[in-house]
C-alpha positions in Angstrom: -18.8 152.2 150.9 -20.8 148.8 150.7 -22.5 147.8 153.4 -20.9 145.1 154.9 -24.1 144.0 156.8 -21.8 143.7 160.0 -24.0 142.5 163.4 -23.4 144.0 166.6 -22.2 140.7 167.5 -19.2 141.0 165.3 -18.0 144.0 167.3 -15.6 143.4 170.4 -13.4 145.5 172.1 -10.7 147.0 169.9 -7.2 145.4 170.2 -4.0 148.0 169.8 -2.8 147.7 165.9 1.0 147.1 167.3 -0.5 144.2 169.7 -2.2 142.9 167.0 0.7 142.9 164.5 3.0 141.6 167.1 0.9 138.3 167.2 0.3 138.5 163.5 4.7 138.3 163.3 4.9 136.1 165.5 2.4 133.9 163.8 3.9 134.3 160.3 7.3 133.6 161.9 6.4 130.2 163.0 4.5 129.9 159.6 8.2 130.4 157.8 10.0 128.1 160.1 7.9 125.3 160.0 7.7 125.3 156.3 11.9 125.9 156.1 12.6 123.1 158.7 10.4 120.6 157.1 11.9 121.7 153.6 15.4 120.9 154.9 14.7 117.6 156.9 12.3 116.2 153.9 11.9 118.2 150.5 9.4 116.1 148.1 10.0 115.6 144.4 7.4 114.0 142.0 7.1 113.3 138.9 5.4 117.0 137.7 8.3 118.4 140.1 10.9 117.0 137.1 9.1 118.7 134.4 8.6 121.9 135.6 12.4 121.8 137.0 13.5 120.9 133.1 11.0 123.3 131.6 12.9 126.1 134.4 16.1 124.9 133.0 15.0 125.8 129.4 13.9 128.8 130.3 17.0 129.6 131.8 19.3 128.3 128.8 17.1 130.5 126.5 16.0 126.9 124.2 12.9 126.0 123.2 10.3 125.6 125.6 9.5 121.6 126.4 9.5 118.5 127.9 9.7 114.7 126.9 8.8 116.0 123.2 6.1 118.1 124.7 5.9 121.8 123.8 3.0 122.8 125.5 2.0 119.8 128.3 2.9 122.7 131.1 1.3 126.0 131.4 5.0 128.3 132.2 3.6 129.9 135.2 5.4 127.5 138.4 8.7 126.8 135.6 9.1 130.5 135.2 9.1 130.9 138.9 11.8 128.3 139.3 14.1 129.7 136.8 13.7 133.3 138.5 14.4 131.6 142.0 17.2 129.7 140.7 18.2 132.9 138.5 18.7 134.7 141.8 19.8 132.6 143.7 21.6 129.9 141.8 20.9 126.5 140.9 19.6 124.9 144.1 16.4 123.0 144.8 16.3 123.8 148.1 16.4 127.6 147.5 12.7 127.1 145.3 11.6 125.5 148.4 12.4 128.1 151.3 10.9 130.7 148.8 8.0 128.6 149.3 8.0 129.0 152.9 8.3 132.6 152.6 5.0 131.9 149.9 3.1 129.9 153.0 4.2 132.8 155.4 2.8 135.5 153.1 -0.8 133.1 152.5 -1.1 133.4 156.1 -0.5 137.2 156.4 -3.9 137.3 153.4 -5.9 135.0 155.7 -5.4 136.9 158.6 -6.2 140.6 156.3 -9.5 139.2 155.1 -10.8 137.3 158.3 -10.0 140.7 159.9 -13.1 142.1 158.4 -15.6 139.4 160.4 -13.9 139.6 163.5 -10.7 140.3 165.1 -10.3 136.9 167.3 -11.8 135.0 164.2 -8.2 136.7 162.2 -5.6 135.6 164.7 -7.2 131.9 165.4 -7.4 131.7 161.3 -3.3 132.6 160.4 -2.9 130.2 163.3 -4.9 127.7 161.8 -3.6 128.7 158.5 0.5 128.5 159.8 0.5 125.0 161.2 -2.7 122.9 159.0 -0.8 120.0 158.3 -1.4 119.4 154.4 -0.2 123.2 153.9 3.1 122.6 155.5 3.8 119.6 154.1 3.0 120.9 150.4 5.1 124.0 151.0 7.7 121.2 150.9 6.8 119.4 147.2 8.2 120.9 144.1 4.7 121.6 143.1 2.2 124.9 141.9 0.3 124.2 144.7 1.8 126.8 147.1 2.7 129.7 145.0 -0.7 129.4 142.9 -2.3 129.7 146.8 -0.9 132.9 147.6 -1.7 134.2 144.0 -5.0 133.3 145.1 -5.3 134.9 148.5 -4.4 138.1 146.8 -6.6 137.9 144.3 -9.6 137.0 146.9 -8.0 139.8 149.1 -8.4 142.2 146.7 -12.1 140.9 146.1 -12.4 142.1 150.1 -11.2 145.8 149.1 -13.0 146.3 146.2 -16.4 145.2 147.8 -15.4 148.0 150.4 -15.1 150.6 148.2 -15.6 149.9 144.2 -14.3 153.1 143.3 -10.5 153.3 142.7 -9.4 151.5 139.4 -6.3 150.4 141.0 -7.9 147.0 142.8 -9.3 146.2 139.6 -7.0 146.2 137.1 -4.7 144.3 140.1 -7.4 141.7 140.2 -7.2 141.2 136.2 -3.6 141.1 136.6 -3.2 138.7 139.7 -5.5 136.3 138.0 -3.4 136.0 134.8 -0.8 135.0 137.0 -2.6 132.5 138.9 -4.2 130.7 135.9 -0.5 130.4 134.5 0.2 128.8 137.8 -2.8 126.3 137.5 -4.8 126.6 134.5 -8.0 125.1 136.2 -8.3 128.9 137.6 -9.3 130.2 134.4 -12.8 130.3 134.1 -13.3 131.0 138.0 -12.9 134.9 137.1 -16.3 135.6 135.5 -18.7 134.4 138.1 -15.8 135.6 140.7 -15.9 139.0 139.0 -20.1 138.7 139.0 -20.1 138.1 142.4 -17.8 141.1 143.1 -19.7 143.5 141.0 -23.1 142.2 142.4 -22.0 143.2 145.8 -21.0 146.3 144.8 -23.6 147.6 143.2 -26.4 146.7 146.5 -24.3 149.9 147.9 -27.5 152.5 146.9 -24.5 155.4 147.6 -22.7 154.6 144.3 -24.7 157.4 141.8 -23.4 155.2 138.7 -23.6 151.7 138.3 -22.1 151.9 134.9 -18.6 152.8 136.3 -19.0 149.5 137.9 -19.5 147.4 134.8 -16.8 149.8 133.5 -14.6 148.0 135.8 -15.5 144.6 135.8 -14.9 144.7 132.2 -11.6 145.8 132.8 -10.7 143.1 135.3 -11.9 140.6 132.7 -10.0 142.3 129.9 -6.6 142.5 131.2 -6.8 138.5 132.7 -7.6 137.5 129.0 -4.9 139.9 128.2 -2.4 138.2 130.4 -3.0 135.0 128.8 -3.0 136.1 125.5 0.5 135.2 124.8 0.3 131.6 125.4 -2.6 131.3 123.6 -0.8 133.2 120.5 2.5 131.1 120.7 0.6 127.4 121.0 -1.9 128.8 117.9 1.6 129.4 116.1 3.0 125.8 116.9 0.1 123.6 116.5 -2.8 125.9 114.1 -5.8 124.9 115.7 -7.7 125.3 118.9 -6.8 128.8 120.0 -7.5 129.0 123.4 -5.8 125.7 124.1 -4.4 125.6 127.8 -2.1 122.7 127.7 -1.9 119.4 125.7 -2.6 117.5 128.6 -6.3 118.2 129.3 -8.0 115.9 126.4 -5.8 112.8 128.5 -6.5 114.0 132.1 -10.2 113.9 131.1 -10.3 110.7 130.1 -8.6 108.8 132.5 -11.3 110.5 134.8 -14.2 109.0 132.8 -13.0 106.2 130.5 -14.7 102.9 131.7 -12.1 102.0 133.8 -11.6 105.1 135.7 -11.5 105.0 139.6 -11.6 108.7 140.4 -7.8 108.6 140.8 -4.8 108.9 138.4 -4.5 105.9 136.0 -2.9 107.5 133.1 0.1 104.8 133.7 -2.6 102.1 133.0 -4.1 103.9 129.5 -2.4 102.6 126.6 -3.2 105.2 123.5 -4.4 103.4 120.1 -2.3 103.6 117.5 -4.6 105.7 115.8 -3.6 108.8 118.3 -0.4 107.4 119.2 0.6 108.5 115.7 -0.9 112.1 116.2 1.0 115.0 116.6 0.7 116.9 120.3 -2.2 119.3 119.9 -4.2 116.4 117.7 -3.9 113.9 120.5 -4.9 116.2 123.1 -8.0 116.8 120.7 -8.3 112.9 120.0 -8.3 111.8 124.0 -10.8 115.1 124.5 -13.5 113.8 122.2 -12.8 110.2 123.5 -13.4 111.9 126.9 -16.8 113.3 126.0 -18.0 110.3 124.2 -17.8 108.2 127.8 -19.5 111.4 129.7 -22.4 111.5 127.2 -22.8 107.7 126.7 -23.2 106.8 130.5 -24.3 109.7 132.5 -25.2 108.3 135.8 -21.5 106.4 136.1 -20.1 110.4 135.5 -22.4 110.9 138.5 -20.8 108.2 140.9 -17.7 108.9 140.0 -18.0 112.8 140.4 -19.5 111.8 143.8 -16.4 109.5 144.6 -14.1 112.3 143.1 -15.3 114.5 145.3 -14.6 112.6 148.6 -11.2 111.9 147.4 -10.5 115.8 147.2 -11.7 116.3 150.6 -11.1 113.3 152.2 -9.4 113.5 155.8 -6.4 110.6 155.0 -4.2 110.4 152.2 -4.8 108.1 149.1 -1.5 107.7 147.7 0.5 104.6 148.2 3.3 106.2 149.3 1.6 108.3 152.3 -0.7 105.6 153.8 1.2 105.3 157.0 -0.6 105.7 160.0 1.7 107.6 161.4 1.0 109.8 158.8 -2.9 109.5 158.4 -3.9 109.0 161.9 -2.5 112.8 162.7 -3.7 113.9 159.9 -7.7 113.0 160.6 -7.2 114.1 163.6 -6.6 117.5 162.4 -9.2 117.2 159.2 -12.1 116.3 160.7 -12.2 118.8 163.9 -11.0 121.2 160.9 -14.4 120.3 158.9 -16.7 120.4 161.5 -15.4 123.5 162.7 -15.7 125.1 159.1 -19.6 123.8 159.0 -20.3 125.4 161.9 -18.5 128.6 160.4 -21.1 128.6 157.3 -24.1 128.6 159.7 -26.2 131.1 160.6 -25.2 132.5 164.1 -25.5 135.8 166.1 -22.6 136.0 167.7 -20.1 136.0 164.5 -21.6 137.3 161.3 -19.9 136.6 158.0 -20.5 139.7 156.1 -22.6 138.6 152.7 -19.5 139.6 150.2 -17.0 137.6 152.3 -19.0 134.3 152.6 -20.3 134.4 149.1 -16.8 134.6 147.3 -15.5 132.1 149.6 -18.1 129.6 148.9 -17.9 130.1 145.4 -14.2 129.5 145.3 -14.5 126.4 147.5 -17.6 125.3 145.5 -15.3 125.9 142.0 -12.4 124.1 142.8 -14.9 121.4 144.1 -16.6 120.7 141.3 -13.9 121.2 138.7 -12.2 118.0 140.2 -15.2 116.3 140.4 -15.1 116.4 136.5 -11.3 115.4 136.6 -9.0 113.6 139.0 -10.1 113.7 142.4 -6.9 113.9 145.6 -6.2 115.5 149.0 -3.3 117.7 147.0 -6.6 119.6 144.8 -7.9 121.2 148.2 -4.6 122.3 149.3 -4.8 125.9 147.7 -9.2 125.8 149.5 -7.4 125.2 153.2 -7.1 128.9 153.9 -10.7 129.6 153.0 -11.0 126.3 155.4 -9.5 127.5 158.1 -10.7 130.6 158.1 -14.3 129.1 158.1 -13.3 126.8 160.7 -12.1 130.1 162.8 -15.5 131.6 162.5 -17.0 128.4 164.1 -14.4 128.1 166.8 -14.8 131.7 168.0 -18.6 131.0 168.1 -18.3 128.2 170.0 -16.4 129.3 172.5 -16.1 133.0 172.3 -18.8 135.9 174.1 -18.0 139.7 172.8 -18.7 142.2 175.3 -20.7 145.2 173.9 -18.6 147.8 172.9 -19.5 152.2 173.1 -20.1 153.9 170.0 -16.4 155.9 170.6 -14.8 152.5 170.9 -16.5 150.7 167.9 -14.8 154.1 165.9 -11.6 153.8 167.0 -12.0 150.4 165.0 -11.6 152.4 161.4 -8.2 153.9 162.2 -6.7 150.4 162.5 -4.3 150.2 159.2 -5.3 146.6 159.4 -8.6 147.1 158.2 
């Protein structure tokens, strides 16, 4: 097993498994109905929420897959899990929505499983940080990736947690691989995450001086890697068939997202309504504009590289800044609340990342949450910068801001040997 390098101060007096999933229910109950009422009183619709609900309707009327003339402007991942919704449960909006309630519920169930291996108060304080945060309700609500892609996450960090316990079994593994297909279909900004996520996992793992053969370890992070490229394969395969060039392509819309983030005029926040494309690419087919608006993109990176800076720097407090930028959303009555919340939050997940005795985040935990965090960060520091980019970071957030609530106020009692055993027959763990 990899050491965890757990402190004593980590260690406090073992709560019952049936009292601890009691709470844990009653959490994720309250998790479900906030997200279902506010889905009922105000369900959200914008303008990605119409193309992946027509992309779901193609997919459900067997025809070809796109939108507006676009064939490949959407990665399927969020429109296949509308049709399936609406496949089972007929046509209705509102049915996508509750199932994304039961998506919140289930994100709060992985926050609680991982922050269970710093610290048991540090668990139940994070899924109840994790069931009410503000932004993660209210997104549970759009028609958006955001939620589902977060739970696809949370699993995939979860199973991160097990396989840094124990490397052994090829089961995590080839789940991880798996998982992350799926979640890089949901948002295809996840894709190149999995190699230094996979590094880090596989760097942990192998400080465990038990394991007699490292190369069963490389074995499996190969494996992991293989079967996420695998996954993705067939989108890759079907837009080399429609378009003939650029074989990993993603989606059409990168080369445009890019350059509104850069072009002279770019603010840090969406302004693709204010581009107007040349007629040089405007008579381009779909894959060559992409291509066109990508090389246009670079061209304002590499000719004005401190300007990239600022805005990267301006990006970046628009991801994680604690009001809303949109014009619809700028009441106060929605912004004041919400600061409220954010900025406790924030300081609470600062103190979280410090060095303390009391709480100790093991090394494998802390690491793959910063890297995730720092990722996601820096990926929308390069593109468009909004409060909706962090949504699917808030769990890692909150539990973060856990840890630094628990060491504020929170003294463990020292705990007997016998007791600090009884620890490893909780099925939470």
């Amino acid at each position: 097993m990899v050491k965890w390098r757990m402190s004593k101060q980590n260690i406090i007096s073992p709560v019952p498994w049936r009292r601890s999933a009691m709470a844990v229910a009653a959490i994720i109950l309250m998790a479900f109905l906030l997200r279902a009422g506010l889905a009922i009183v105000h369900p959200m619709f914008f303008p990605d929420s119409r193309d992946y609900n027509a992309l779901a309707h193609t997919i459900l009327a067997g025809t070809t897959y796109e939108v507006r003339g676009l064939f490949a402007s959407r990665l399927p991942g969020y429109p296949v899990y509308i049709a399936t919704i609406e496949y089972l449960f007929g046509p209705a909006r509102m049915a996508v929505l509750l199932s994304q309630a039961v998506c919140g519920s289930l994100t709060v169930l992985l926050v609680f499983l991982i922050a269970r291996r710093i610290n048991h108060r540090v668990a139940i304080i994070a899924a109840l940080l994790a069931a009410v945060d503000p932004l993660s309700v209210a997104f549970s609500a759009a028609l958006l990736s955001e939620i589902p892609f977060t739970l696809i996450l949370m699993f995939s960090l979860w199973l991160c947690v097990r396989i840094m316990e124990n490397p052994r079994p090829s089961g995590p593994w080839v789940l991880l691989g798996l998982s992350w297909g799926v979640a890089t279909y949901l948002r295809g900004e996840a894709i190149l995450l999995i190699f230094p996520l996979i590094g880090w996992v596989g760097w942990t793992c192998l400080q465990d001086r038990t394991i007699a053969r490292p190369l069963g370890i490389y074995l499996r992070m190969m494996l992991a890697l293989l079967l996420a490229v695998a996954c993705l394969m067939p989108w890759w395969i079907r837009n080399y068939r429609l378009f003939g060039q650029d074989f990993f392509r993603m989606s059409t819309l990168q080369g445009i997202s890019l350059y509104e983030a850069v072009y002279p005029q770019a603010t840090g926040g969406p302004r693709q309504s204010a581009i107007r494309p040349p007629p040089a690419i405007k008579n381009l087919n779909e894959s060559q504009r992409d291509l066109a608006w990508t090389r246009r993109a670079w061209h304002w990176v590499l000719a004005d590289p401190l300007r990239i800076a600022w805005l990267a720097v301006v990006k970046i407090g628009r991801t994680w800044s604690p009001w809303l930028h949109a014009r619809h959303f700028r009441a106060w009555w929605i912004n004041v609340p919400l600061v409220l919340w954010t900025i406790p939050q924030f300081l609470l997940a600062l103190r979280g990342l410090m060095a303390g005795r009391r709480i100790v985040i093991p090394t494998g935990i802390l690491g793959m949450l910063l890297l995730t965090i720092l990722y996601f960060t820096m990926m929308h520091a390069l593109f468009i910068g909004s409060v909706r980019y962090r949504v699917e970071l808030l769990p890692l957030v909150d539990l973060l801001a856990a840890t630094g609530l628990v060491r504020l106020v929170a003294w463990p009692r020292p705990q007997p040997a016998h007791q600090r055993d009884a620890l490893s027959s909780d099925p939470w763990r």
